[in-house]
C-alpha positions in Angstrom: 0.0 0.0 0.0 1.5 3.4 -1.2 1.6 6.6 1.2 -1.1 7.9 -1.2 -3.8 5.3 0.0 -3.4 5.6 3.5 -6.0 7.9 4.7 -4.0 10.0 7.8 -7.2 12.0 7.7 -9.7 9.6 8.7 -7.5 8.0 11.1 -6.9 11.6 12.8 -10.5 12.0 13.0 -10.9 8.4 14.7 -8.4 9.8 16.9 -9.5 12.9 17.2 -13.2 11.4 17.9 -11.9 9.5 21.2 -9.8 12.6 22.6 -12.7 14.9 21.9 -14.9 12.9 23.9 -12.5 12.5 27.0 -12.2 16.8 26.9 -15.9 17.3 26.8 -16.5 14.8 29.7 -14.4 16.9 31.8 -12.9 13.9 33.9 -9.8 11.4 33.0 -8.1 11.8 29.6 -5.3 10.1 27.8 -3.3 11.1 24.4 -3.3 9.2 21.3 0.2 9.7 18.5 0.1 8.6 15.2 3.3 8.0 12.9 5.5 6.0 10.7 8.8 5.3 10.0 10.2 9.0 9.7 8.6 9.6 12.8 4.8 11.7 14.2 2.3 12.6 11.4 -0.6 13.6 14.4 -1.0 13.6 18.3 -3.8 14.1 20.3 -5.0 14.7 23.8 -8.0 15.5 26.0 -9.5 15.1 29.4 -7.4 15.9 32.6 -4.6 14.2 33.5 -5.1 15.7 37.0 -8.7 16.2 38.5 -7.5 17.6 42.0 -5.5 20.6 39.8 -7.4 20.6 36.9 -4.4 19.9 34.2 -4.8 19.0 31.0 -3.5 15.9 29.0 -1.3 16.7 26.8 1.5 14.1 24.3 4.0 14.6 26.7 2.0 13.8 29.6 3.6 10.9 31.2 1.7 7.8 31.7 2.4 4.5 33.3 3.2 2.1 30.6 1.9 -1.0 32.5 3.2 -4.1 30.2 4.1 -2.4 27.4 7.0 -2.3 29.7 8.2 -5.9 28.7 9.5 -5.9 25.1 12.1 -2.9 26.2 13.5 -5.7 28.6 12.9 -8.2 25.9 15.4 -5.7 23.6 18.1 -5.4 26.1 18.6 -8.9 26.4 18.2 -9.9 22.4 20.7 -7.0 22.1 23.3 -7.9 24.5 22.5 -11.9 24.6 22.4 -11.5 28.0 21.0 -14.2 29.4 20.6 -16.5 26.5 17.5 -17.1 25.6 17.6 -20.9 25.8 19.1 -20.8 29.3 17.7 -22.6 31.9 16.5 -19.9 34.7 18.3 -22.1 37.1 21.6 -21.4 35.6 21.4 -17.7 36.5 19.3 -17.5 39.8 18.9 -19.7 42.8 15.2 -21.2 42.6 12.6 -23.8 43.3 13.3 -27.1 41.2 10.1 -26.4 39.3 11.4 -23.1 38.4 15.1 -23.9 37.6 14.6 -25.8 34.4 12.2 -23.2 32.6 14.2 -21.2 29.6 14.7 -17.6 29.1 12.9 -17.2 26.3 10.1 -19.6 27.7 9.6 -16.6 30.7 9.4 -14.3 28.3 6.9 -15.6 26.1 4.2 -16.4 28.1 5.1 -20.3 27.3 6.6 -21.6 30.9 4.0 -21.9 32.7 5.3 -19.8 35.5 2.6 -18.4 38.4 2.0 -14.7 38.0 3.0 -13.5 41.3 0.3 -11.2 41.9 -2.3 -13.3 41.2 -1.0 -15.6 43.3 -0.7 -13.7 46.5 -4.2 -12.1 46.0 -5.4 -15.7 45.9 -3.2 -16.2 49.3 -5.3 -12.9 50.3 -2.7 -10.2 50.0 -4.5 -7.5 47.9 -2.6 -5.8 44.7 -2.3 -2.8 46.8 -0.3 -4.2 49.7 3.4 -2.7 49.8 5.8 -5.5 48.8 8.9 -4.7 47.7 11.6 -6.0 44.8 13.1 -8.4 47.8 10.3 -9.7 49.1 8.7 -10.2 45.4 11.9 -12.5 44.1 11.7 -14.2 47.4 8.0 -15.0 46.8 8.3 -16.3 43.6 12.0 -18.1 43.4 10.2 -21.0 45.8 7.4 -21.5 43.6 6.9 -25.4 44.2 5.6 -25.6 40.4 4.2 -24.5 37.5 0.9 -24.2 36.2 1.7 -26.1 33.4 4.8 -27.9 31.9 6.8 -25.5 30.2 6.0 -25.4 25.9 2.4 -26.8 26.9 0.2 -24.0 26.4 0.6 -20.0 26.5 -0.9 -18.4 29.6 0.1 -14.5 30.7 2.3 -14.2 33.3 4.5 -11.1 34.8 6.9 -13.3 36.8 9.4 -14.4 33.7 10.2 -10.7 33.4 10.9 -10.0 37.0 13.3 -13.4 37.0 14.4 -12.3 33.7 14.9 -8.5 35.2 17.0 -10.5 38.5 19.4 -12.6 36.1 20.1 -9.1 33.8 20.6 -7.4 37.5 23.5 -10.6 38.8 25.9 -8.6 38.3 25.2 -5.6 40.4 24.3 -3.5 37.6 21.1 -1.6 36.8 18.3 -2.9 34.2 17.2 1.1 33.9 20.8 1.9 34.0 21.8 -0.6 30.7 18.4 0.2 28.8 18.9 4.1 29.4 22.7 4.3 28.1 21.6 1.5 25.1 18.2 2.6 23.7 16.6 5.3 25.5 19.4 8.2 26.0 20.6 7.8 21.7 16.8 7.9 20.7 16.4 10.6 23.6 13.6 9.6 25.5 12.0 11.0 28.8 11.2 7.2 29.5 11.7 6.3 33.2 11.6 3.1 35.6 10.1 4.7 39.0 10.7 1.6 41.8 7.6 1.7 42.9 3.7 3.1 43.2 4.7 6.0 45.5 8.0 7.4 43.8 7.4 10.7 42.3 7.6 10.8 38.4 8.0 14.1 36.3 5.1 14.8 34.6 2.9 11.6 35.6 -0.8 11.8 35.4 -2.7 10.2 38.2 -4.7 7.1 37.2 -8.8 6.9 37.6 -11.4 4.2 38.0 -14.8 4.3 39.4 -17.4 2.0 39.6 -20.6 4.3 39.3 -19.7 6.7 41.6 -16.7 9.5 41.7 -13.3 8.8 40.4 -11.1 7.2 42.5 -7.1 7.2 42.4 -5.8 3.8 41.6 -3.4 2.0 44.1 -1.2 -0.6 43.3 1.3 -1.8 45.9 3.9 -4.5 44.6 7.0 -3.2 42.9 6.3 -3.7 39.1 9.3 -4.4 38.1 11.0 -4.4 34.1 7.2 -6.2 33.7 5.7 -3.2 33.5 7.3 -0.6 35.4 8.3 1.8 32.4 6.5 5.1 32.6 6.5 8.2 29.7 4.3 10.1 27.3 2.6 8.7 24.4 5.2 10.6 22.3 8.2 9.0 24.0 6.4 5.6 22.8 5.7 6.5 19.6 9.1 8.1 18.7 10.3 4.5 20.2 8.2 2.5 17.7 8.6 4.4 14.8 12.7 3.7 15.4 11.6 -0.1 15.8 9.4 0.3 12.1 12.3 2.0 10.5 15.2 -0.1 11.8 17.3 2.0 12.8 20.4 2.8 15.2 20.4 2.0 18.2 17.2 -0.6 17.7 18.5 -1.9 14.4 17.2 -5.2 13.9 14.8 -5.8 16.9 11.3 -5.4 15.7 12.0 -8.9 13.4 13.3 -11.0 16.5 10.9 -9.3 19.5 7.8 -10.4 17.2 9.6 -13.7 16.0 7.2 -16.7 16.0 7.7 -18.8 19.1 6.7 -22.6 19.4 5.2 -24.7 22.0 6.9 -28.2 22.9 4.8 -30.1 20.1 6.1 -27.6 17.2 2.9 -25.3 16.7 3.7 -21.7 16.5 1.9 -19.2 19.0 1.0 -15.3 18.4 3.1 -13.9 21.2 6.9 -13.4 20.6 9.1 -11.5 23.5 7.2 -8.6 24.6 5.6 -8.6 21.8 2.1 -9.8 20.0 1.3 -10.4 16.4 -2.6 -10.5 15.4 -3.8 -10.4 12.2 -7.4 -7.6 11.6 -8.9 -7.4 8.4 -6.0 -9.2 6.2 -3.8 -7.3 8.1 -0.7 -8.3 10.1 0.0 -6.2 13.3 2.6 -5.9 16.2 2.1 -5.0 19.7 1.0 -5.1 23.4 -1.3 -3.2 25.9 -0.5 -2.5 29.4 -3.1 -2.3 32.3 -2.1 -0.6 35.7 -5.2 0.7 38.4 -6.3 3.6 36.2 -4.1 3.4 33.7 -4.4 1.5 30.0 -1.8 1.6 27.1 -1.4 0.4 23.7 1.1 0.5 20.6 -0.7 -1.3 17.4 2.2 -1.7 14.3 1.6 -2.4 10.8 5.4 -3.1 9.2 4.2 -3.1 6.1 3.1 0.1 5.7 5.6 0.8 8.3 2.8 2.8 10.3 1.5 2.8 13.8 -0.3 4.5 16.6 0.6 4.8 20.4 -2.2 5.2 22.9 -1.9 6.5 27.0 -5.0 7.1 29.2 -5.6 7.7 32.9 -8.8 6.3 33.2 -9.6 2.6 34.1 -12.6 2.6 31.7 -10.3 3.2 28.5 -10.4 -0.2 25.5 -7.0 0.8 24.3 -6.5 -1.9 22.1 -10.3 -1.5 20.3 -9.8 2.3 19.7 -5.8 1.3 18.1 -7.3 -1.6 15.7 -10.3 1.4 14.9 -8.1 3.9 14.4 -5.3 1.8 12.2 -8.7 0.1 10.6 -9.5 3.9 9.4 -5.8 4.5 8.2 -5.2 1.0 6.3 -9.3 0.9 5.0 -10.5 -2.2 7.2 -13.4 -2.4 9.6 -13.1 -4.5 12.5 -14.6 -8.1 12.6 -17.9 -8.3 14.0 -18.7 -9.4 17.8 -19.8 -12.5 18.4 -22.8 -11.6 19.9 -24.8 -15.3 21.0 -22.6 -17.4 18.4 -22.0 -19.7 21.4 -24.2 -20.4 23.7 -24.7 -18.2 26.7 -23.9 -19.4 30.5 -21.5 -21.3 32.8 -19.9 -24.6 31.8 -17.5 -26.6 33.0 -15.3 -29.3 31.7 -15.4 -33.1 33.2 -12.6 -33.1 34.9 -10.2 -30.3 36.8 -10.8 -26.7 37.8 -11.6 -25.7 34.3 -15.0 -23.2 33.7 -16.2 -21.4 31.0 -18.7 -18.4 31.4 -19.9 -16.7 27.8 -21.8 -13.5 27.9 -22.8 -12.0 24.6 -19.6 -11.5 23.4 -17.2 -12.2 25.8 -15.4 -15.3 27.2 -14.3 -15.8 30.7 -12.3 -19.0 31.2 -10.7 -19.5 34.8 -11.5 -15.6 35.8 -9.6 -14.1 32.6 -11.6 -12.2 30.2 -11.5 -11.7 26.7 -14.0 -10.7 23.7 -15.3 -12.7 20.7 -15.5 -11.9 17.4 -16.9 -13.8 14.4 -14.4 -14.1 11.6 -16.7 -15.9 9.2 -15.6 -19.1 9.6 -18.1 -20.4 11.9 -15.6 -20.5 15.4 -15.8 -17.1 17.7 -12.2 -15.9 18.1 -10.2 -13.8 20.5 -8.0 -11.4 18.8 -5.3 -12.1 21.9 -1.9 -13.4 21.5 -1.6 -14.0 25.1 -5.2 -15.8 25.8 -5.7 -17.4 21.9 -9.5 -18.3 21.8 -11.3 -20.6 19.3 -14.5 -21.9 20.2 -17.8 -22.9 18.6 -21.1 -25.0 19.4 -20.8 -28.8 19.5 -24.5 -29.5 20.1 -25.4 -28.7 23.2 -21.5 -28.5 24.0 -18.7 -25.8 23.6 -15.5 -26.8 22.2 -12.1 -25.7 20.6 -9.0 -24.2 21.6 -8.4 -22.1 24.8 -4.5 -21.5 25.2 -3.3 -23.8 22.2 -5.3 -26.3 24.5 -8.0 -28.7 23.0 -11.0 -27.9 25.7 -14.7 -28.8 25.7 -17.0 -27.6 28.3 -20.7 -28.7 28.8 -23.7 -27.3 31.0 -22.8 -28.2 34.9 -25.9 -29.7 37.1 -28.2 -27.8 37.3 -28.3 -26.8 40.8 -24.8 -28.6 42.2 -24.6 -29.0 46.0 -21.3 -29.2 47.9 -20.7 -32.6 50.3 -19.6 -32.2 53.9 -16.4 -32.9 52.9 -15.8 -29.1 52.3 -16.5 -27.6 55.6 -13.3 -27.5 57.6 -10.3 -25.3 58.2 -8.3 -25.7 55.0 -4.5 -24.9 55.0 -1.9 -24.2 52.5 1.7 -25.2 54.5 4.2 -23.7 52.0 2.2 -20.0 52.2 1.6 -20.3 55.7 -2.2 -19.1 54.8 -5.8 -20.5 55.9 -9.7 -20.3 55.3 -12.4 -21.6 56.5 -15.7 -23.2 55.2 -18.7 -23.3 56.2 -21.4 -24.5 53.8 -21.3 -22.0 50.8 -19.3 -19.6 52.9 -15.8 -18.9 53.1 -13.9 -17.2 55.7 -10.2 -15.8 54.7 -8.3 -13.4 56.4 -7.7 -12.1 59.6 -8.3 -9.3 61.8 -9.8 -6.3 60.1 -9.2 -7.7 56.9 -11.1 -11.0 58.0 -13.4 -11.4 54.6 -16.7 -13.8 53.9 -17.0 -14.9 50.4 -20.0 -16.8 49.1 -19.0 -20.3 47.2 -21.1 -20.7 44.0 -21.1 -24.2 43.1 -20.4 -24.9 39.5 -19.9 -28.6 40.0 -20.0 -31.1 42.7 -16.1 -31.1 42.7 -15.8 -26.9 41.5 -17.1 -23.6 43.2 -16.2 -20.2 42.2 -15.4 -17.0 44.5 -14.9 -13.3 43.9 -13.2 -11.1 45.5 -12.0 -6.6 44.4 -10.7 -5.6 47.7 -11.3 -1.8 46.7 -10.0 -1.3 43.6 -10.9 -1.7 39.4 -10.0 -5.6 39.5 -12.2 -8.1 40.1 -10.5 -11.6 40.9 -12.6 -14.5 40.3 -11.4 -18.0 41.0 -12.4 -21.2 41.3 -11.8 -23.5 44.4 -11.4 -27.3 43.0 -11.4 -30.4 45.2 -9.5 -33.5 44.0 -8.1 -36.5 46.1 -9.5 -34.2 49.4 -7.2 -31.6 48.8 -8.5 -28.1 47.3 -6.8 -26.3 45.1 -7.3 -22.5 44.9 -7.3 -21.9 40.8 -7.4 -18.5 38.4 -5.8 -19.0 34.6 -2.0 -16.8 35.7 -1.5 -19.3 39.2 -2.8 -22.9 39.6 0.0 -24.2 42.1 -2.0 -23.8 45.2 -3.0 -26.9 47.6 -4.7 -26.7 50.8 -5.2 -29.7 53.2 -7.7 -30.6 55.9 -6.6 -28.8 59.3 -7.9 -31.1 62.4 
């Protein structure tokens, strides 16, 4: 496609439409950069990127970049080959057996099966917004006792390969921030930071927004965030970074081909998720890139190499679909329209698979399997398809069934009982030994916590072996998992950590 037939115009209105609409709302903004390979052709901004002094969102408005974070880690160690990418983690830190034999490049592309840490300790009831720190993180997760899944089984998102990743670049004393700054950011000079955590001050930072009805809140996050998605800067810092990857040049020469490189499970089959980066094709068209998702903060980058163009997108508001309004806005430049929703392609409710912790809800057009969410669209071909790299979904109607792919996994799901009781055998005091962490049960009721932070969540059985909870703890997440009994053990399950097993306290 020639420079003539791309239609900047439209795609600045599209743009243009979005920013508009965050200025005339008066609340939460974001800004929204379009370019190529030489670099801007448009940037946008609205809304506030501070309600308590009433400043505006502008392109240079910092924003935290959540996990577009990770293919800048991803870059430094392609670029310096440090650590391999085939090396076991175990070669370069001390951890748990389980841990030890997973690759490099298998933590980076969502392939190991490694827990997410903080889905993990929000399951052991330590909210997102409790203050952990770097130490106390790497401690956590070096003793994982296992994975969720044998590496190269299945692709399933996790942070925690880029905060092991992060530790093996860091063995030597030196600084991740320190080696990307001097390599990448300082040449292409770029206001990019790494703060350490939720609480150090950053130049120029918008405050981050969610509500749920009522006023905006400020969003609190509490663990250290590590090279997983720690980076924060403007939406022009991004762009002027991905336009260098698009035109391959000094000092990123060569990167954009190996981040977005098609990776491979064990049996061969190539996934949509490189390092950092994700490849999705829209319309008959190939893209690159990642979002990020922080409490009141969203980002995207969407790519198009060849036309060589792109679009970068910050916001400060928890309501923001960053990844929609980039595949609208490059659908208006390149002369596609998205694919259709799903709408009641499949049919609508929970299901559940025969055996293990597995469930299934399907809303309209939206799939929720093991409390992670994504949306359906219809590509024609008679399956309803996630457009995610990270969570690949292929599903259609078999009878009065649901089956396909879920992960690169074959699954098939069918209509629980209809009204599925739990047996005595689940009331009890139920302890996990490893994370030193109880909860009670009483019937349908679960008791976790202690103290004021002592919580009662209601079981909804799903299965006579399955019940789901959910749980927000005062913020814009919802966690829903499911609590699965096998061989009179539970185990406390979401998609990003299945490693927990809790045994019957006398």
């Amino acid at each position: 496609m020639s420079d003539a037939m791309l239609d900047w115009s439209g795609a600045e209105d599209d743009a243009r439409a979005i920013t508009d609409a965050w200025a005339a709302e008066g609340g939460p903004g974001g800004a929204i950069v379009l370019f190529d390979r030489d670099g801007e052709r448009a940037a946008l901004a609205g809304g506030l990127a501070s309600l308590e002094h009433h400043l505006p969102f502008t392109p240079d408005t910092a924003c935290r970049y959540a996990s577009v974070s990770k293919h800048f880690l991803a870059s430094l160690v392609i670029a310096e080959r440090a650590p391999e990418l085939h090396a076991p983690l175990g070669a370069l830190l001390p951890l748990s057996a389980a841990l030890a034999t997973v690759e490099v490049g298998r933590a980076l592309d969502m392939t190991g099966g490694l827990p997410d840490a903080m889905e993990t300790l929000w399951l052991l009831g330590v909210p997102p917004t409790a203050a952990l720190d770097r130490h106390a993180l790497l401690r956590f997760v070096s003793r994982f006792p296992a994975t969720n899944f044998l590496p190269g089984a299945e692709i399933s998102y996790s942070n925690t390969g880029y905060r092991l990743v992060q530790a093996a670049v860091e063995q030597d004393g030196r600084s991740y921030f320190d080696a990307l700054h001097t390599r990448f950011l300082a040449p292409l000079s770029l206001g990019i930071c790494l703060p350490e955590d939720w609480s150090e001050p950053v130049p120029a930072l918008a405050s981050g927004y969610w509500h749920d009805g009522g006023p905006w809140r400020i969003g609190q996050y509490g663990l250290h965030i590590s090279a997983s998605g720690g980076l924060a800067g403007s939406a022009r810092d991004l762009a002027t970074w991905a336009a260098a990857l698009l035109a391959d040049r000094t000092p990123v020469q060569g990167l954009l081909g190996r981040l977005s490189a098609e990776r491979h499970l064990e049996d061969g089959r190539g996934t949509g998720y490189g390092l950092g980066i994700a490849r999705t094709e829209i319309g008959g068209r190939h893209f690159l890139g990642h979002g990020g998702s922080l409490p009141g903060y969203k980002t995207h980058f969407l790519l198009n190499p060849l036309t060589a163009t792109g679009v970068a997108l910050v916001s400060n508001r928890e309501d923001t679909v960053a990844a929609r309004a980039c595949q609208r806005i490059m659908g208006a430049l390149l002369g596609f329209a998205m694919p259709s929703p799903a709408g009641e392609m499949l049919h609508q409710g929970l299901f559940v698979t025969d055996s293990g912790p597995f469930w299934l809800k399907i809303a309209e057009s939206s799939a929720t399997f093991l409390g992670a969410q994504e949306d359906l669209f219809d590509l024609g071909d008679g399956h309803t398809t996630s457009l995610s790299a990270h969570l690949p979904v292929r599903l259609r109607n078999e009878g009065e069934a649901i089956a396909g792919e879920i992960g690169h996994v074959a699954r098939r799901f069918h209509r629980g009982h209809p009204d599925p009781m739990l047996t005595e055998d689940w009331s009890g005091r139920w302890r996990a030994k490893a994370e030193n962490m109880e909860f009670e049960i009483d019937g349908t009721r679960m008791q976790v916590g202690v103290g004021p932070l002592l919580q009662t969540i209601d079981l909804e059985p799903i299965a006579a072996d399955r019940a789901l909870t959910s749980r927000s703890d005062r913020g814009p997440w919802k966690q829903r998992a499911c609590l699965w009994m096998r061989d009179g053990e539970l185990r406390l399950v979401t998609n990003r950590s299945r490693i927990l097993h809790f045994v019957r306290q006398a």
